[in-house]
N, C-alpha and C positions, 0 to 999 in steps of 0.2 A: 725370399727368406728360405735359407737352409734347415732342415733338422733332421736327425737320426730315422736310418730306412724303416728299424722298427718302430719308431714312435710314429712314424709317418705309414705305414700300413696298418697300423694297428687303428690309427683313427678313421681308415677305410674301411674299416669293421672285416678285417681278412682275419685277424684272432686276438688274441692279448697280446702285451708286448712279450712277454714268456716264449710262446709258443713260437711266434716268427724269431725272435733271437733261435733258438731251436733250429725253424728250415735254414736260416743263414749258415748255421753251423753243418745242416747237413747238405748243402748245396744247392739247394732248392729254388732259391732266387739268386736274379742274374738282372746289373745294371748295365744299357745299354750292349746287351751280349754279353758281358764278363759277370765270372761268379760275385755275388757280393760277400763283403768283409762286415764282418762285428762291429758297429761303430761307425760305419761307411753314413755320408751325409748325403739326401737330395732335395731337389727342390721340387720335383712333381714336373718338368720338364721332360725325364728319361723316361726313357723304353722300360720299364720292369716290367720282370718277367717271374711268376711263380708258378714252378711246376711244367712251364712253358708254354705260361697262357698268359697274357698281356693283361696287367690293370689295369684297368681306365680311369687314370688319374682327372681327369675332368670330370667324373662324380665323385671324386675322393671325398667327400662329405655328405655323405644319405643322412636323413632326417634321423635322429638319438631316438630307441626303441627299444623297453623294458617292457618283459614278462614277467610274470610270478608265477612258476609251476610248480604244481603242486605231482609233484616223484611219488610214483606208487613206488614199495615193493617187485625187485623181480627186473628193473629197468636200469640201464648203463648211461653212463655221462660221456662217454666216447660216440665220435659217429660213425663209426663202424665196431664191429663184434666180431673177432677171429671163432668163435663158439655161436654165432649166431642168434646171442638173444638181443630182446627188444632193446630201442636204445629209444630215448625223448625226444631225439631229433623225427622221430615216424611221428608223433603226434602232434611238432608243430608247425604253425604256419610259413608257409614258400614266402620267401625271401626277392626281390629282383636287383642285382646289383650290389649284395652283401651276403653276409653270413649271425647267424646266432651265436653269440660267445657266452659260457658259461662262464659265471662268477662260482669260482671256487667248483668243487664236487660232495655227490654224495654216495655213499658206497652202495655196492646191489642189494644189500639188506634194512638200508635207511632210507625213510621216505620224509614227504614234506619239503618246504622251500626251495627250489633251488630259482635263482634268479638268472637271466638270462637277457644278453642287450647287443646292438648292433654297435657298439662305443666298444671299442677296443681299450681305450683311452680310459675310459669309468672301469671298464673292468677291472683292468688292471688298477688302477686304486682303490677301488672295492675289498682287492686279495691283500695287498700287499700289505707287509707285518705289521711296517709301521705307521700305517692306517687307522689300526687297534680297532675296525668295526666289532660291535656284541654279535655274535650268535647265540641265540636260545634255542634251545632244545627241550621237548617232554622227553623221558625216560624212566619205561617202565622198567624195573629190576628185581631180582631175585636172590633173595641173601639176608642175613641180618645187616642191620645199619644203624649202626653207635653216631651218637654225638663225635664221640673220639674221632670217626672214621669220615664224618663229613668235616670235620675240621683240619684232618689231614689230607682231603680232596683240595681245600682250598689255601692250607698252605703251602702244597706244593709237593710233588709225586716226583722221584727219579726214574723219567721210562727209556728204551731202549737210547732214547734217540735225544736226549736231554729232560730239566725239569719241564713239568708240565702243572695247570693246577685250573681249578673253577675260579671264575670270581664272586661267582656266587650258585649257593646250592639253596633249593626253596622244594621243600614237601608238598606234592599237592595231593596227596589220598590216596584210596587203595588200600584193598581187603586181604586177607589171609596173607601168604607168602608175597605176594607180588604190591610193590608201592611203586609209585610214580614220584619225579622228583622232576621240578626244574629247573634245567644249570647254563648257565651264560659261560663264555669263556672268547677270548678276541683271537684266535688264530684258526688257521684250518690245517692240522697237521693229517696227515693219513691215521684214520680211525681214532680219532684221540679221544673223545668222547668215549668210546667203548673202551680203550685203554686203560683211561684213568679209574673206571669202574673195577676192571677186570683186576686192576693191579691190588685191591683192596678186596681180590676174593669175592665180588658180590657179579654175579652174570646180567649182563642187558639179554631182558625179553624183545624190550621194541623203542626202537629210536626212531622220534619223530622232530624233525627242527621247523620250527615253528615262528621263528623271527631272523632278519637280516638284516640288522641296520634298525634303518625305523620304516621298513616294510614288517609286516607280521600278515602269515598266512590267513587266508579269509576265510572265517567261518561258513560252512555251506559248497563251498569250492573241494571238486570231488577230486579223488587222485584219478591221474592222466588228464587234469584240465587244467587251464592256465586263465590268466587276468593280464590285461596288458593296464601297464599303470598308465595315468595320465601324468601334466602336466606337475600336477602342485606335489606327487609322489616322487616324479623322476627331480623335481626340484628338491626335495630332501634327501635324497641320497645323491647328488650332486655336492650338498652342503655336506654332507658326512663325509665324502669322499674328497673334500677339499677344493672340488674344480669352480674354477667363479662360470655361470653363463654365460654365453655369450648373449648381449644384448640384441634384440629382437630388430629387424631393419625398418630404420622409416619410413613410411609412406612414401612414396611418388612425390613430389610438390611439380602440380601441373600447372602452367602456365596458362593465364584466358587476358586475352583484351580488356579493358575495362569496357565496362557495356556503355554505348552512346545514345542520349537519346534521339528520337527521330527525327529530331528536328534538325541535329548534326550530323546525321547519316547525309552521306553524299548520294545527292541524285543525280539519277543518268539525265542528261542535257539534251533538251527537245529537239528533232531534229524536224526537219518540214518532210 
């Protein structure tokens, strides 16, 4: 069986399909020696090569593994830092044979959920538009806030880069100038959350996202620590994400004699 280099690296957990479309385009993988092409098909038989280091397509399937990190403040979603600050990848756990792939990002000033998994393949339909997963977010802000002006959060803002809108905004408290609100919305566009605010005149103090699907951040879980989900979690957002499981492999069926009794057990023959 054939299928697309990226869709087939990506489920080696090398990165999302995004990203490897990306090294294709900038040359970075090479089938059998030759550059690869956008679209190009293999079967896990070739030589690939990224960066110019061999896949070892005979693990192309390491075991499906999801974190929920919880993002301080101050930390990057890149794995490397041209400015040298901290990135998430320092605090989490060594890998043998894959890589951690971020679902979606979160900016160096926003903290809370970010998920993270060796499925290239989930990731990527975790992000992708028409996915429509929720993100929740608390955000605390600064400004007056009219009925008027949460009704035009959610019917829909014109920002640089098209309309944008909540689909839902919910109050949850907070004293003097500063209130907290929280707003769901299905896309991950760069800063959009703090856009859609900003565009209404009212300033974010602090943005915390707090749900991903039907993962929601664990109360008690401190920033710079993570949870790795189990089974019945990664099975829900499996289902969110549209992918069927795969079903689990049979047992062995081992094969035994049927037992004889002793009496038709063959004996060794007397000899003198």
């Amino acid at each position: 069986m054939r299928e697309r280099l990226h869709k087939f690296l990506a489920q080696a957990g090398l990165g999302s399909r995004r990203q490897i479309e990306d090294w294709i385009r900038e040359g970075r993988i090479t089938v059998n020696g030759s550059v690869a092409k956008l679209g190009e098909q293999v079967s896990g038989a070739e030589a690939i090569q990224v960066d110019g280091r061999l896949v070892r397509t005979q693990s192309i399937a390491p075991a499906r593994r999801v974190l929920a990190y919880y993002k301080p403040v101050g930390e990057v979603t890149s794995r490397h830092d041209p400015e040298g600050r901290p990135t998430i990848f320092e605090r989490l756990p060594l890998l043998k044979g894959g890589r951690w792939i971020t679902v979606g990002r979160l900016d160096l000033n926003t903290q809370g959920l970010l998920l993270l998994t060796t499925d290239g393949e989930l990731a990527n339909r975790l992000m992708h538009p028409a996915t429509g997963i929720e993100r929740e977010y608390a955000v605390r802000v600064l400004g007056q806030v009219s009925p008027a002006l949460l009704e035009r959060l959610t019917a829909g803002v014109l920002l640089e880069d098209g309309m944008a809108r909540f689909d839902d905004v919910r109050e949850a408290g907070g004293t003097g100038a500063n209130h907290w609100y929280h707003v769901i919305l299905r896309e991950g566009r760069n800063r959009e959350v703090r856009r859609l605010w900003e565009s209404q005149g009212v300033a974010v103090s602090r943005l915390l996202r707090v749900r991903y699907g039907p993962i929601s951040l664990r109360r008690g879980l401190r920033p710079g620590r993570w949870d790795e989900l189990d089974d019945v979690q990664i099975g829900l957002l499996l289902e969110a994400a549209g992918i069927i499981p795969e079903p689990a492999p049979a047992p062995p069926v081992i094969s035994r004699k049927p037992h004889k009794p002793s009496w038709q057990r063959a004996k060794p023959r007397w000899r003198p």
